[in-house]
C-alpha positions in Angstrom: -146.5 7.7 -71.7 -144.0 6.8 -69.2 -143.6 10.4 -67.1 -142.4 8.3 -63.7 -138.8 10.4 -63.9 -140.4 13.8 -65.1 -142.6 14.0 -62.6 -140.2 13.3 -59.4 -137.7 16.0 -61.2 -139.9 18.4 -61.2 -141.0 17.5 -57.4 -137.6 17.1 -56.3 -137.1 21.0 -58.1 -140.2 22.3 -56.3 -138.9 21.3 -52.5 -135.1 21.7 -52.9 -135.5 25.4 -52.2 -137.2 24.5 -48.9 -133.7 23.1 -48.1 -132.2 25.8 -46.4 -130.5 26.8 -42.8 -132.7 29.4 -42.0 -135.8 26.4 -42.9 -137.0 24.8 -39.7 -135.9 21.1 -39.6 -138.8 19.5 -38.3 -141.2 21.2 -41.1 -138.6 20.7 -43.9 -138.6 16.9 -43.1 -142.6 17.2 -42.5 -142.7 18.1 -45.7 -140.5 15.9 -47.6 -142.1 13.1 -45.9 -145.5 13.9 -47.1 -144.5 13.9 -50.7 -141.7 11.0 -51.0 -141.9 8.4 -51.7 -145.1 9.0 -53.8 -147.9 7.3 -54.9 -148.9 6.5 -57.9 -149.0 9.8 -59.3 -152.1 9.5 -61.4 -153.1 13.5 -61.2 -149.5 15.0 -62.3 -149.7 12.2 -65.5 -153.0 12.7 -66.6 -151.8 16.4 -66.5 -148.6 15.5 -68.5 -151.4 13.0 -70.7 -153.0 15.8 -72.0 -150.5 18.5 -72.9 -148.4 15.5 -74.8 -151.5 15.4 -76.7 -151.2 18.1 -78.2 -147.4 17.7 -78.7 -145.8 19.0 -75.5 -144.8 22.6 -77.2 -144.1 24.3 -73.1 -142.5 21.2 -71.4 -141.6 23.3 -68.6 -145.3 25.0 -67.8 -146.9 21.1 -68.2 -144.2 20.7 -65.4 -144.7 23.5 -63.0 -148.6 22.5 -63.5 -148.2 18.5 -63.0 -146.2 19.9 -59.9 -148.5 22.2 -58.4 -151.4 19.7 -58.7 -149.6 16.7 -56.7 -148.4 19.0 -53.7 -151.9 19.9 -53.7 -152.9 16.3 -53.6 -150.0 15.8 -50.8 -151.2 18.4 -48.8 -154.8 17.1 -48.9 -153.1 14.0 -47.6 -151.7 15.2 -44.8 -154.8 17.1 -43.7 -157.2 14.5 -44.2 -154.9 12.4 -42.2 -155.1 14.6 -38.7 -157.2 13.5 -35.8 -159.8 16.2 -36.3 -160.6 13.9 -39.5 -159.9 10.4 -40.0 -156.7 10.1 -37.6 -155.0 8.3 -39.7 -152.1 6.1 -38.6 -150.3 5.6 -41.6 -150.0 6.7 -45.3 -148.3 4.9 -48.0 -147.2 2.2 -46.0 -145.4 4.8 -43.6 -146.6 6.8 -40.3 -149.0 9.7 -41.8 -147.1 13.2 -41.4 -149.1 13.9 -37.9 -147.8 10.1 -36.1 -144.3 11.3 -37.4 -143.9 15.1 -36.7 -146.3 15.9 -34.1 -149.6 17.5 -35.5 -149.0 21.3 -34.8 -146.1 20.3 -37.9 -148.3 18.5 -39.5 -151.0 21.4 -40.0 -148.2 23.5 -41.3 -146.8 21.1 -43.4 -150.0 20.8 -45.5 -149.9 24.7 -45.5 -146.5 24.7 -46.9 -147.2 22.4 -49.9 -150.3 24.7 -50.9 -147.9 27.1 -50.6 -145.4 25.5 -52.6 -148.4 24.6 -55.4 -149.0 28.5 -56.3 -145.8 28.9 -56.4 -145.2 26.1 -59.2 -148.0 26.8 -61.3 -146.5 31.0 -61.2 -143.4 29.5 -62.5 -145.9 27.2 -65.0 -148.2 30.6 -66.6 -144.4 32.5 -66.6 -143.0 29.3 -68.9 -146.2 29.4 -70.9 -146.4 33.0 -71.8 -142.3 32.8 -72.4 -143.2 29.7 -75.0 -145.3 31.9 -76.8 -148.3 29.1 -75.7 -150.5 31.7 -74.3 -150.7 35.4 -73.2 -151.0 36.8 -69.9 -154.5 37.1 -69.6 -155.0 33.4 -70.5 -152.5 32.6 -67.9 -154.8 33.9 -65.1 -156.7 30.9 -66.1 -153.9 28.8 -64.7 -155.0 30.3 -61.1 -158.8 30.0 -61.4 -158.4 26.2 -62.6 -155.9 25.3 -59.4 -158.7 27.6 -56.8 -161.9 26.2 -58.3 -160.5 22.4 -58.2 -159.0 23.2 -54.5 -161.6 25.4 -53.1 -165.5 25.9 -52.8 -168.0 25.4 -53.8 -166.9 21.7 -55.7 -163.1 21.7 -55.0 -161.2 19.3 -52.8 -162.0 21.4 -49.4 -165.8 21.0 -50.1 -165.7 17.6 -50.5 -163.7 17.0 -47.3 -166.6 19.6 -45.8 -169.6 17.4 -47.1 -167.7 14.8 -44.5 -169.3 17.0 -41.4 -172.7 17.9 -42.9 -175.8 15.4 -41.8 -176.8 14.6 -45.1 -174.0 14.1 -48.0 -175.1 14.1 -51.6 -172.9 11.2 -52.8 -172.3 12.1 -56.3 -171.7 15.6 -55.0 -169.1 14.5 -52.5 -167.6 12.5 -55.0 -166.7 14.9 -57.6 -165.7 17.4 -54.9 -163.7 15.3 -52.7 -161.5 13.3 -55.8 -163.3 14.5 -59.2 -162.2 18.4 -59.2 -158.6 17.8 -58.5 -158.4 15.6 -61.2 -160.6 18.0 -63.3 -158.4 21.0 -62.5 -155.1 18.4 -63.7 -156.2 17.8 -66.8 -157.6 21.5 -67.5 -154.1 22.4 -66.6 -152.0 20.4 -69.2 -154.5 21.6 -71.6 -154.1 24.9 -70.6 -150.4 24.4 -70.7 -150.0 23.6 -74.5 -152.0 26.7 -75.4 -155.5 25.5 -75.7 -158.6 25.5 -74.1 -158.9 23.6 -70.7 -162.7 24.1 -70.4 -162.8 20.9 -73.2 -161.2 18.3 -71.4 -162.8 18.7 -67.7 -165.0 16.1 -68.1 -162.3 13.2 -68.8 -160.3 14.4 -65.7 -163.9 15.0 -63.4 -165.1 10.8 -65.0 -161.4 9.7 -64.4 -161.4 11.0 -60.6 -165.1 10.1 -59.6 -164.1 6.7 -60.8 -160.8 6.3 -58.1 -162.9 7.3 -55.8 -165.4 4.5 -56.6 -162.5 2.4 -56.4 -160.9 3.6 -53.2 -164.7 2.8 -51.8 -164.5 -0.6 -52.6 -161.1 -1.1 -51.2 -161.6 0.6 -47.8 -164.7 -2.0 -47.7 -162.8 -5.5 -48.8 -159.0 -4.2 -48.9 -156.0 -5.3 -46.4 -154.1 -2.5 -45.2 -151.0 -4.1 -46.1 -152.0 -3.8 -49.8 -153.2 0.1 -49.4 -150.9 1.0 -47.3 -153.6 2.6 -44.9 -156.1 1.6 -42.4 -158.9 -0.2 -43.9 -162.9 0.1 -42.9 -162.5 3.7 -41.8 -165.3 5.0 -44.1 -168.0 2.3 -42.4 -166.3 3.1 -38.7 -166.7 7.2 -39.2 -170.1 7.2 -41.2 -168.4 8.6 -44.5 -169.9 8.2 -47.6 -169.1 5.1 -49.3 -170.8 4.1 -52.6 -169.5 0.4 -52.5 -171.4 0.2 -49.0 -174.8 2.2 -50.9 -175.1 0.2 -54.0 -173.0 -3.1 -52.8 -170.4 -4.7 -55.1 -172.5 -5.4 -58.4 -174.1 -1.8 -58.1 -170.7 -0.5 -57.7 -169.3 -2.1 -60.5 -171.8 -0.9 -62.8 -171.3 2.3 -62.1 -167.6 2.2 -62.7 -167.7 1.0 -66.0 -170.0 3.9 -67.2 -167.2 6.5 -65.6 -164.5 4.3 -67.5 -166.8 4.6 -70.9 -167.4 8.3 -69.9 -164.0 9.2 -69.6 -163.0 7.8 -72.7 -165.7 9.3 -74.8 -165.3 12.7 -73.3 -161.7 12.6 -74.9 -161.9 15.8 -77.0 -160.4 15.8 -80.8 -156.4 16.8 -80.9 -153.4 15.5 -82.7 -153.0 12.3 -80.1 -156.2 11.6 -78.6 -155.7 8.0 -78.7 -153.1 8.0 -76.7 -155.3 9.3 -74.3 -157.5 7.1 -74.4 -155.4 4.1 -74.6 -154.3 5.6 -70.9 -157.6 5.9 -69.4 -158.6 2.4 -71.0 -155.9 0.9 -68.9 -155.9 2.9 -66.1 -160.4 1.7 -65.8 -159.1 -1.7 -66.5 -156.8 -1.4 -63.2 -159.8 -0.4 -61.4 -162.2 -2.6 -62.6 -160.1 -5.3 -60.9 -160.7 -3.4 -57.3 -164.6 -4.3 -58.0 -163.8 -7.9 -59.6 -161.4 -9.1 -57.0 -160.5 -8.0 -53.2 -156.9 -9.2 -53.5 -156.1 -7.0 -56.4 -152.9 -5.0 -56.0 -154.3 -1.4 -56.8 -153.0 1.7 -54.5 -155.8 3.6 -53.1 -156.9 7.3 -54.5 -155.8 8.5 -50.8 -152.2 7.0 -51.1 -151.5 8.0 -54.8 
């Protein structure tokens, strides 16, 4: 499942229209900058995972879908960057968008790539319905799945919310703030190959609760030079942190019944063991976070 080139095609195809004279140059770089270079680009493949499953019959709506879902992930980058949250100096090894550009340009940058998300995923339920994969009331469903992972009350903005409540529910926060985008990903390339998304939530809400398990242990023993982003900032602004509520072991344990969990909750199709081969490697990357500080993992916030 090697989707490294597919995926920064179709991201490269999703800005390039932003590339125009009558496109302010300071938010047109903004917004370049908070997308490339990526990350690790877990959300758009497990996306790209799951409609290969079933055979890839709309190639071009499993696109526009693994598109919209990382400029949503980019733009949640650059907000949760800004000062008014975790003022974050750098992202990816790079100033964050709001140290570069000023943080009015920031703000609007963020805007822009939500923007830029709807807009994908309309070009994603167009390809679908064209393929013959689905019909235009199923493609509404396309919508709901990108608002519900995005929005409240369990998408990414509720998560980021739980962050200025008093009391945070943790396993709440954690399948609002990291779990529903990567829900809403793998509903999506289900959703592009004509079938059912509802059936494969679970693997993508396991498979996202247990990056941010890992990001918790890293912000708690990781060098910034290996995430690419301040480290300690959860202990430092009283965020929730599982690895700092159950310690290391605790932490651990709880990872490896996400990993199980996601690989279980791989619903019956035509390549379902290729999907679980995926998320058997991708827990096996994570479990090293937990087994060993040094361990050369990006972090949920930089992929």
């Amino acid at each position: 499942m090697d989707f490294d080139r597919r995926i920064e095609r179709v991201l490269l195809a999703a800005i390039e229209p932003l590339s125009s004279p009558a496109s302010p140059p300071g938010l047109l770089a903004a917004t370049q900058h908070a997308v490339f270079p990526g990350g690790a680009r877990i959300r758009p493949r497990l996306c790209l995972a799951v409609a290969s499953a079933y055979g890839d019959p709309a190639p071009e709506a499993a696109d526009a879908a693994a598109a919209a879902v990382e400029l949503i992930h980019c733009a949640s980058l650059v907000h949760d960057d800004l000062p008014c949250f975790d003022d974050a100096p750098i992202r990816r090894g790079r100033p964050s968008v709001h140290r570069a550009f000023g943080e009015p340009i920031a703000v609007l940058a963020g805007d822009q790539l939500i923007v830029l998300a709807f807009e994908a995923l309309a070009r994603g339920a167009f390809h679908a319905m064209a393929s013959g994969v689905t019909d235009a009331r199923r493609a509404v469903r396309f919508f709901e799945v990108l608002g519900g992972g995005v929005g409240m009350p369990q998408g990414i903005i509720a998560g980021q919310a739980w962050e200025s409540e008093a009391k945070v529910p943790l396993s709440a926060y954690r399948r609002a703030k990291t779990g529903a985008l990567f829900e809403a990903a793998a509903t999506l390339g289900a959703l592009s190959a004509g079938q059912d998304g509802a059936a494969w939530g679970d693997l993508g809400q396991r498979i996202g609760e247990a990056y941010q398990v890992a990001d918790d242990v890293l912000d708690l023993v990781g060098r910034p030079e290996d995430m690419g982003k301040p480290a300690g900032r959860d202990g430092a602004l009283g965020r929730p942190n599982t690895a700092l509520e159950l310690g290391l072991s605790g932490t651990t344990r709880l990872l490896q019944r996400l990993i199980q969990d996601a690989v279980e909750a791989v619903p019956q199709c035509p390549r379902a063991d290729d999907v679980r081969s995926w998320a058997v490697e991708l827990g096996d990357r994570l479990l090293r976070v937990c087994r060993g500080p040094s361990a050369a993992l990006p972090t949920v916030s930089s992929m």
